[in-house]
Structures are given as structure tokens and as C-alpha cells.
TIFI-664326 format. One record per residue (C-alpha): residue in three letters; x, y, z. Coordinates in steps of 0.05 Angstrom, whole numbers, plus 5000, padded with zeros to 4 digits. Example, Ala and Ser with C-alpha at 12.3 -4.5 7.8 and 13.67 -1.06 7.14 Angstrom:
<recs>
{resn ALA&xx 5246&yy 4910&zz 5156}
{resn SER&xx 5273&yy 4979&zz 5143}
</recs>
This chain:
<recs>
{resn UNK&xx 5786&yy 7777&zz 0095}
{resn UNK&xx 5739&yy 7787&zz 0159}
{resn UNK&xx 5756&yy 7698&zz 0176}
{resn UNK&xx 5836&yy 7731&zz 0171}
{resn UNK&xx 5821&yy 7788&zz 0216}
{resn UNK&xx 5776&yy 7744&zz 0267}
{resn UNK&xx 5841&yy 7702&zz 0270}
{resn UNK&xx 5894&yy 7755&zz 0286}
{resn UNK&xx 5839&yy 7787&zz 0338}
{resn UNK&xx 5838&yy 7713&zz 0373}
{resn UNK&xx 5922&yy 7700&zz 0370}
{resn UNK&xx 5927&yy 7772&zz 0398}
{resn UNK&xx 5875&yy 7753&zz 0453}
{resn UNK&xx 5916&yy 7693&zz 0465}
{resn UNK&xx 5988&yy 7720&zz 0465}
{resn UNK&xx 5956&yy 7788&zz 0518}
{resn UNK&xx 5923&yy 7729&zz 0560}
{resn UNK&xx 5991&yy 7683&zz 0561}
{resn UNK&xx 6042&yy 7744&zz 0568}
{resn UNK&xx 5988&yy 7765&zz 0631}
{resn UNK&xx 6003&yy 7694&zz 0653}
{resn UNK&xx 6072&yy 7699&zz 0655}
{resn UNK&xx 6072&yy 7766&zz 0693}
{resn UNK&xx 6029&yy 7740&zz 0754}
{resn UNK&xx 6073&yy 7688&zz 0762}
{resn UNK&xx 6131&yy 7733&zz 0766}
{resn UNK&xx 6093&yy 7778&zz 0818}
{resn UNK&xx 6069&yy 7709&zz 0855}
{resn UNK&xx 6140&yy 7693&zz 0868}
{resn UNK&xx 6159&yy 7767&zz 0894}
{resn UNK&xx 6102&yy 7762&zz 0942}
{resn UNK&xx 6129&yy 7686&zz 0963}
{resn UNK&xx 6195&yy 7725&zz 0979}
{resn UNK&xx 6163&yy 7786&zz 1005}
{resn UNK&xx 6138&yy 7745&zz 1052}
{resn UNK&xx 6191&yy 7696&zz 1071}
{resn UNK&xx 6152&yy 7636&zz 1047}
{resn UNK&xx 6196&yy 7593&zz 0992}
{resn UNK&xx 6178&yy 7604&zz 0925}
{resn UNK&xx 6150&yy 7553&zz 0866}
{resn UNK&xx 6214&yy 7533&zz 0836}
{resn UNK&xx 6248&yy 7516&zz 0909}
{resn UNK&xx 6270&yy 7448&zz 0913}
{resn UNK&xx 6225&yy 7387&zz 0944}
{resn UNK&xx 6230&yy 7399&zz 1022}
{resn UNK&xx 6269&yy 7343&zz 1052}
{resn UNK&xx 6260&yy 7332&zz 1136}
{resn UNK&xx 6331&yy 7348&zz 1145}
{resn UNK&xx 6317&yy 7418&zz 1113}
{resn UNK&xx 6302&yy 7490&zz 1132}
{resn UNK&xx 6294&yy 7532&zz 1072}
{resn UNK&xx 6300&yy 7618&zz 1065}
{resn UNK&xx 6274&yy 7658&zz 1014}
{resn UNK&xx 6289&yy 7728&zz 1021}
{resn UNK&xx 6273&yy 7796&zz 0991}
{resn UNK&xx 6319&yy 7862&zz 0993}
{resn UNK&xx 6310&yy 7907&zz 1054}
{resn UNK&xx 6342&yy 7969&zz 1052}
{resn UNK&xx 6325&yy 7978&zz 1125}
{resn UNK&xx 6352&yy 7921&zz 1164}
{resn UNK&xx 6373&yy 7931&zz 1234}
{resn UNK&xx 6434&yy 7893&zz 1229}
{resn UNK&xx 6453&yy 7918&zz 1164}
{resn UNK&xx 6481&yy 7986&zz 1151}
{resn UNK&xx 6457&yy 7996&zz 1076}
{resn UNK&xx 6506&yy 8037&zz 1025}
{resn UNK&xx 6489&yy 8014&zz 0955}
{resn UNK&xx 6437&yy 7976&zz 0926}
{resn UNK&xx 6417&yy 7947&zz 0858}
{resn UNK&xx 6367&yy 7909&zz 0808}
{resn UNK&xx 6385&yy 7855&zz 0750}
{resn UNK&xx 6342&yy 7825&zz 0698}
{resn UNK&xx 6354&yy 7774&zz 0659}
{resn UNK&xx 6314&yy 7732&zz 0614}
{resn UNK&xx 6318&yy 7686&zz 0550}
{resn UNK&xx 6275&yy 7657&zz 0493}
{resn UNK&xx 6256&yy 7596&zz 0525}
{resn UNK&xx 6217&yy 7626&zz 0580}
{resn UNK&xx 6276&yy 7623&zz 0634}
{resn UNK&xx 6285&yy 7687&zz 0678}
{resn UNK&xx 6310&yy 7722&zz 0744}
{resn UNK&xx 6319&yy 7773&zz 0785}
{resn UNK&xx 6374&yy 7790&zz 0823}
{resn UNK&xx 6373&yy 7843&zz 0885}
{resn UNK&xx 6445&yy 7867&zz 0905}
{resn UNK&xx 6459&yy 7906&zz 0964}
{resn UNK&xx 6524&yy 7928&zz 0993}
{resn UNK&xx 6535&yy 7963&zz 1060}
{resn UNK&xx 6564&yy 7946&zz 1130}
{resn UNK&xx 6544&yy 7883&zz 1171}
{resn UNK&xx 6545&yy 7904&zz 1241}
{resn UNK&xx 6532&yy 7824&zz 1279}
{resn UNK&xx 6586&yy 7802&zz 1231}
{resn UNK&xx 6636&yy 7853&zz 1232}
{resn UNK&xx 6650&yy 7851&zz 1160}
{resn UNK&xx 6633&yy 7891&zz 1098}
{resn UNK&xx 6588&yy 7854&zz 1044}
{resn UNK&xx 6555&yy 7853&zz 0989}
{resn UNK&xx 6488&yy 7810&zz 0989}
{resn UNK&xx 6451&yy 7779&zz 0930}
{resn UNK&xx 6381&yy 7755&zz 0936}
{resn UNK&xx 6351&yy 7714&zz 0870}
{resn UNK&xx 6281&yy 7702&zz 0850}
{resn UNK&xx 6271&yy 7664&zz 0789}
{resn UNK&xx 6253&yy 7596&zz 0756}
{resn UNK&xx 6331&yy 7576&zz 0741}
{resn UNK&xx 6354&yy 7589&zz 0814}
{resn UNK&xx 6418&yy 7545&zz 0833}
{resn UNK&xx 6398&yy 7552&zz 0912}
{resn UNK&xx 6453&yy 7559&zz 0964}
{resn UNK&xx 6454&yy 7499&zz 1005}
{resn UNK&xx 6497&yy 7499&zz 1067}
{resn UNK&xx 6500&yy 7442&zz 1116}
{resn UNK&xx 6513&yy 7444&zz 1187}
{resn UNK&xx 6509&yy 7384&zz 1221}
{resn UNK&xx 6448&yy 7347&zz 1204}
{resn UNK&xx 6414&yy 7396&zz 1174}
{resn UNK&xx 6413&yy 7431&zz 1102}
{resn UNK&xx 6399&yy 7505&zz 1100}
{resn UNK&xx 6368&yy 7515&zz 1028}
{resn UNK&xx 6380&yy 7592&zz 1010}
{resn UNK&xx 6357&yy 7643&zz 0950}
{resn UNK&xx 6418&yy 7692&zz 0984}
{resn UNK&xx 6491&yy 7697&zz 0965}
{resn UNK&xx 6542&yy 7738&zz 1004}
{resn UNK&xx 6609&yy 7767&zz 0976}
{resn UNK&xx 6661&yy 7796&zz 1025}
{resn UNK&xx 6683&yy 7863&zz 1012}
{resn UNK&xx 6725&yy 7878&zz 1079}
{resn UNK&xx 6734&yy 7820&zz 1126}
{resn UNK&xx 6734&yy 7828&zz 1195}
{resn UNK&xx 6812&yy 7814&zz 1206}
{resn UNK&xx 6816&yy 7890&zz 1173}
{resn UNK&xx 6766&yy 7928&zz 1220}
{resn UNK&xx 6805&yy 7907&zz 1266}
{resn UNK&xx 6876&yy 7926&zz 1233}
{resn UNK&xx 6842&yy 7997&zz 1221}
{resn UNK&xx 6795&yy 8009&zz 1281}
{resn UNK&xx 6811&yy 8070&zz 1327}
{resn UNK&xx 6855&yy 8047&zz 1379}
{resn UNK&xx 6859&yy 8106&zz 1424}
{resn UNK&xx 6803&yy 8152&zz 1469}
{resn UNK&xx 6735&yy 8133&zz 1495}
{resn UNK&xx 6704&yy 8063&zz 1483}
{resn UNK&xx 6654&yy 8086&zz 1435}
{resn UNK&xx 6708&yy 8135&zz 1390}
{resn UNK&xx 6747&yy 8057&zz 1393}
{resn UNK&xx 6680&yy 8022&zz 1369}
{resn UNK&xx 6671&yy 8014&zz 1292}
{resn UNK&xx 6707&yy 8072&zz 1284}
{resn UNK&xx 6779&yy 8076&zz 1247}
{resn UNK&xx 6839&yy 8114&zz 1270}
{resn UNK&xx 6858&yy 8180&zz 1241}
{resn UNK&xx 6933&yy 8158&zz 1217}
{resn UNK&xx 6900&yy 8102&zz 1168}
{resn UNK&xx 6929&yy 8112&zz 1105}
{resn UNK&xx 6892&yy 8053&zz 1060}
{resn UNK&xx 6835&yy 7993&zz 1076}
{resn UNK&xx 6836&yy 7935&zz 1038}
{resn UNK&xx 6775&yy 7921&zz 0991}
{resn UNK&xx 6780&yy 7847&zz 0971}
{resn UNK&xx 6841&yy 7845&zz 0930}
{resn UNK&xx 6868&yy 7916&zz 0932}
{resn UNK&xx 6883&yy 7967&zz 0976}
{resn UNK&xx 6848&yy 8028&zz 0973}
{resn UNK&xx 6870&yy 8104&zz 0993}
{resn UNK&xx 6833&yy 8118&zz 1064}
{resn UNK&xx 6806&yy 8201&zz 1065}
{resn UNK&xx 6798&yy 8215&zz 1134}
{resn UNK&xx 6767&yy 8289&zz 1130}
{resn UNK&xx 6715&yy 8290&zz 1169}
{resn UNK&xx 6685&yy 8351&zz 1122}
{resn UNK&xx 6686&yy 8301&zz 1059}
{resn UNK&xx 6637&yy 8252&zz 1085}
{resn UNK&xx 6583&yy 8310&zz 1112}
{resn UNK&xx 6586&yy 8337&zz 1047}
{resn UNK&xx 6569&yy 8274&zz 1015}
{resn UNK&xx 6510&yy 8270&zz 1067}
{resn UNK&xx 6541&yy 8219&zz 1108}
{resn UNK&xx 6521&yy 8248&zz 1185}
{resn UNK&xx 6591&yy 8231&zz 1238}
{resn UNK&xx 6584&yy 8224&zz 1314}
{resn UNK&xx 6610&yy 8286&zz 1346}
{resn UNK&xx 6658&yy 8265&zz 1405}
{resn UNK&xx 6662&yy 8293&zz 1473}
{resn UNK&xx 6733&yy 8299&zz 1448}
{resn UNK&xx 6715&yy 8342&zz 1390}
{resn UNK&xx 6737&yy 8298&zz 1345}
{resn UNK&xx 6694&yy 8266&zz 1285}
{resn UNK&xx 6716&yy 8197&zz 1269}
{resn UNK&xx 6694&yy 8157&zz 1208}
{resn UNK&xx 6652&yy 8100&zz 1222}
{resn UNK&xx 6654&yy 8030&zz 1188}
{resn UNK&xx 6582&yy 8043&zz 1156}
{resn UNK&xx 6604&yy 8121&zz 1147}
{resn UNK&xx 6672&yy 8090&zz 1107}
{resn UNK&xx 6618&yy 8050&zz 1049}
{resn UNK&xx 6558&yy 8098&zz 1040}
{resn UNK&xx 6622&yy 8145&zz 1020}
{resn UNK&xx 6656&yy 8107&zz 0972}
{resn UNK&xx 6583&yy 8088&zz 0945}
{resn UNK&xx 6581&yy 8165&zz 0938}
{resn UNK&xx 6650&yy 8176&zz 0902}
{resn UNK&xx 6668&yy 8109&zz 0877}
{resn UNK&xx 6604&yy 8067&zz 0875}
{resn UNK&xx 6634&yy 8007&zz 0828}
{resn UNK&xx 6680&yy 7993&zz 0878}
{resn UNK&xx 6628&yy 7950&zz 0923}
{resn UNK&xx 6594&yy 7922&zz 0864}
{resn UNK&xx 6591&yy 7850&zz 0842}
{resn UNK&xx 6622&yy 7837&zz 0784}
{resn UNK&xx 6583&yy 7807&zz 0730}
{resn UNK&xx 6605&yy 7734&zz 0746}
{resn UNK&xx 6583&yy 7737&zz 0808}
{resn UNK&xx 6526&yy 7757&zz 0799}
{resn UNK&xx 6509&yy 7696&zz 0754}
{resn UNK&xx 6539&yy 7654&zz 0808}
{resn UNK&xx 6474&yy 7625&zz 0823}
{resn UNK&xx 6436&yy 7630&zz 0747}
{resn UNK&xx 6453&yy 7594&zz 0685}
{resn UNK&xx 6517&yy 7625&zz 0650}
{resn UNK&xx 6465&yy 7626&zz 0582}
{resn UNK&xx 6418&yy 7683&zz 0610}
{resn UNK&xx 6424&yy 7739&zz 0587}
{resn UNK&xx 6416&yy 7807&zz 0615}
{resn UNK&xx 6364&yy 7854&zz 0598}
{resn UNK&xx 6380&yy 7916&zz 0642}
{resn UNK&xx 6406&yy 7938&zz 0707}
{resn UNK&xx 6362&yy 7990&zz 0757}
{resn UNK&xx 6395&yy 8024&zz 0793}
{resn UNK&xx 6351&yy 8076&zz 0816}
{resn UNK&xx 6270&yy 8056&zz 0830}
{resn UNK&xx 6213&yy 8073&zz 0877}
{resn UNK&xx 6220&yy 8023&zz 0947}
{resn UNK&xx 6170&yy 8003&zz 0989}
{resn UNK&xx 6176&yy 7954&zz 1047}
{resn UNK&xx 6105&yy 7958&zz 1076}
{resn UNK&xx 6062&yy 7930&zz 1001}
{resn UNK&xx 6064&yy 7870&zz 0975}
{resn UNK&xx 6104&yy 7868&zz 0905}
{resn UNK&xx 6055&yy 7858&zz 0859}
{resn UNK&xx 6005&yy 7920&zz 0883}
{resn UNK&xx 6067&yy 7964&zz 0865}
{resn UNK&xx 6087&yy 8002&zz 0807}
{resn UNK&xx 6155&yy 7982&zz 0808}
{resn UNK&xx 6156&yy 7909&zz 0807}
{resn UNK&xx 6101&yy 7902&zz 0753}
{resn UNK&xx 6141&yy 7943&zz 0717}
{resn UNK&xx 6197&yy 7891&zz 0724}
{resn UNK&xx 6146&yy 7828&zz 0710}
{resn UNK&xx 6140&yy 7870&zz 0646}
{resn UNK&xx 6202&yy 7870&zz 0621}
{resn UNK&xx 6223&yy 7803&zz 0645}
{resn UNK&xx 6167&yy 7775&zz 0602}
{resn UNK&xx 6171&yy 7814&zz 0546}
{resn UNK&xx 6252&yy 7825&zz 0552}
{resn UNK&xx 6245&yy 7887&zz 0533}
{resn UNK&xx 6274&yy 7942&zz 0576}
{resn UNK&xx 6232&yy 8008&zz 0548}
{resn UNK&xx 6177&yy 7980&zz 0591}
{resn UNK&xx 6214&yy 8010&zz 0647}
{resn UNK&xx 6184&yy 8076&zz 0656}
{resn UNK&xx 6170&yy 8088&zz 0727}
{resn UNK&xx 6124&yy 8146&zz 0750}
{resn UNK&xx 6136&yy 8133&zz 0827}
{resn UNK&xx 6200&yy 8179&zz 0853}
{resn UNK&xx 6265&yy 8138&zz 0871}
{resn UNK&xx 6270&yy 8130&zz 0940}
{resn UNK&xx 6318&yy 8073&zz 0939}
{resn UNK&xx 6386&yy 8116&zz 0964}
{resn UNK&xx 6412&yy 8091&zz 1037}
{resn UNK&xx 6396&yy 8163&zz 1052}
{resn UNK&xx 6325&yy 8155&zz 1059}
{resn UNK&xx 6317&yy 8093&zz 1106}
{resn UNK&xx 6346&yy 8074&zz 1174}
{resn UNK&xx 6391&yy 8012&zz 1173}
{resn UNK&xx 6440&yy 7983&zz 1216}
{resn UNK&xx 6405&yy 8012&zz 1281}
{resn UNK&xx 6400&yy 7949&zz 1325}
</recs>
């Protein structure tokens, strides 16, 4: 009886010190991200390649944030990945997108070639309003800046991919969401192109989400999905594995289990609470 007991004390040992394992390496390749340094499971550098590996920032300069999301997914044979979605407006590219960032050990990279050279990528970017509509919608009358990334009062609908979508222009709908409008010499309050996506992320937040299938664009079809976050504690400043949140997600991922999700830190992730788009 005490040999039996000495053996389930030394298996448990094992399985903690293997499941450990597992987690670090998770956290390892967050940090690799984090940091903008390709992770483990990139592909074999070739000379005619520059490889990216990036990590969600809800306060990039060129990127007016609206929405923004986590996906786990995981499977028996030791496979997982996370995928970071954000949606918002892209102010260099005139266009509104969604962007997907994977970590993982099953990535399918994007690879893009331009000329000589490959551009090996862990990002994937969906259009949600192209830049042929801005300019079908944007403000054509008054001062250059109420005619900048600003649509006109008399819009009725924008299209969103495939569909066209009712356009509210009341001013006094979008402050009471929380979205803050430029006040014009003019007196008038015009919706900007960021304003228009952090409000339908307020009323009608599915509408700039990936669908499922694109969101396993770049992971095998076979994994499956062991919870969505959409609300967690951000922090742009510590590395991912000294924070709550992402250890948290190592957790799960290993363990694909999603009641290991039971964060302490408050959510801070909402557009409201960093500044994006700026530059």
C-alpha cells in the first residue's frame, strides 16, 4: 500500500513538473512576440527573408482601436494557439480592419513576397471598409479638417464587407456611448472614421468580428476552441509571462480547461482606456 502511494506521489510530481513545462513554453513564446523577436516554431530563416512576429497593441499610433479579442484553442496531442483580434480604424491605410496576430506551435505563417524578398508574418488582416468607401462617404463640404476622415451629414448607409449598413449621424448618440467628437468652428460635430467603429463596437459589436473561419485561417481546421476572452486586464509595459493574465491563459491552453480563467486584475482592455490612432 505505502510502494502504491510512493508511485501516485511520483506520477503526480511528474505530470505538475511536465504541465509546468508546457506553460513556460507558452509564456516563452508571448515574450518572443512581446518583443518582436520570431518565435520557436517560425520557419528556418532563409537570406531572402525578413520575418515579423507581433503582439496586440491596443495603443498603436496608426491604429485607431474599437474592439479587441482573445481565442484559445488547443487539442489532445499537445497542439495549441492563441489568437489576438483587434478591429478599429487604420489611419496610414485609409481602411477599416480587423487584425489577427497568432502565437502557437501549428502557425500556417503569412508569407508575402515582394520582389526578391519573402516577408514571413504571425499577422492576418481582414477588410471591414475599404478605402474606395471613405471616400464615397467622407464630408465633402466646409473646412479641410471637418472634410478629413470625417463623413457627410446626408449619409444614409456605409458598406461593411458585404452589406450595407444604416449610418446614425446624431452627434448626441456617439457622446453617449463615450465616443468624444471634434467640435467645429462651424458648430457642427461630425462623425469621424474611428468615431463611426468604436460606436458600432458599442451597439453592434459582432459586426467587426471575424467570423470563426477566419479566424482559423492560419491554424489547423482540427483545433478546437476552448474559450473566447473578451474582457481581461492589458498591459503593454511587462513582459507576458510576469502577468496575471497571460499565465492564466498558459493555464488553460495546457490544461484546456477554461475554469482556470479567473482573473483578479480589473479589465482594462476597452478602446476607452488607451490612446490609439494619434500619429
Amino acid at each position: 500500500m505505502k510502494r502504491i502511494s510512493i508511485i501516485c506521489i511520483f506520477f503526480a510530481l511528474f505530470f505538475c513538473q511536465a504541465q509546468t513545462c508546457k506553460e513556460t513554453e507558452i509564456l516563452n513564446q508571448l515574450d518572443l512576440a512581446f518583443n518582436g523577436k520570431p518565435g520557436s516554431y517560425f520557419p528556418q530563416k532563409k537570406s531572402n527573408e525578413i520575418q515579423y512576429n507581433f503582439f496586440m497593441d491596443l495603443e498603436h499610433g496608426y491604429f485607431l482601436t474599437a474592439g479587441n479579442r482573445i481565442h484559445l484553442y488547443g487539442n489532445d496531442e499537445g497542439q495549441w494557439a492563441i489568437v489576438f483580434e483587434k478591429n478599429g480604424y487604420q489611419n496610414r491605410a485609409a481602411r477599416a480592419e480587423i487584425e489577427l496576430n497568432y502565437i502557437g506551435n501549428c502557425i500556417g505563417y503569412s508569407i508575402e513576397k515582394h520582389g526578391e524578398i519573402n516577408y514571413i508574418s504571425n499577422t492576418h488582416y481582414i477588410v471591414l471598409i475599404d478605402g474606395d468607401e471613405f471616400k464615397k462617404i467622407e464630408n465633402k463640404e466646409g473646412s479641410d479638417l471637418e472634410t478629413f476622415e470625417h463623413i457627410g451629414e446626408h449619409v444614409k448607409d456605409i458598406k461593411i464587407r458585404n452589406q450595407f449598413v444604416p449610418f446614425n449621424s446624431n452627434y448626441k448618440d456617439y457622446e453617449k456611448a463615450g465616443i468624444k467628437l471634434e467640435n467645429f468652428d462651424s458648430g457642427r460635430r461630425l462623425i469621424g472614421f474611428g468615431d463611426l467603429l468604436r460606436y458600432y463596437n458599442e451597439i453592434n459589436p459582432s459586426l467587426l468580428y471575424a467570423s470563426e473561419d477566419e479566424i482559423k485561417m492560419h491554424i489547423p481546421k482540427k483545433l478546437k476552441k476552448i474559450m473566447t476572452i473578451d474582457t481581461f486586464h492589458y498591459d503593454r509595459e511587462i513582459l507576458p509571462s510576469k502577468q496575471e493574465t497571460y499565465k492564466m491563459i498558459a493555464k488553460v491552453l495546457v490544461t484546456r480547461d477554461s475554469s482556470y480563467w479567473k482573473p483578479a486584475l480589473p479589465f482594462n482592455n476597452h478602446w476607452s482606456n488607451w490612446e490609439s490612432g494619434n500619429m
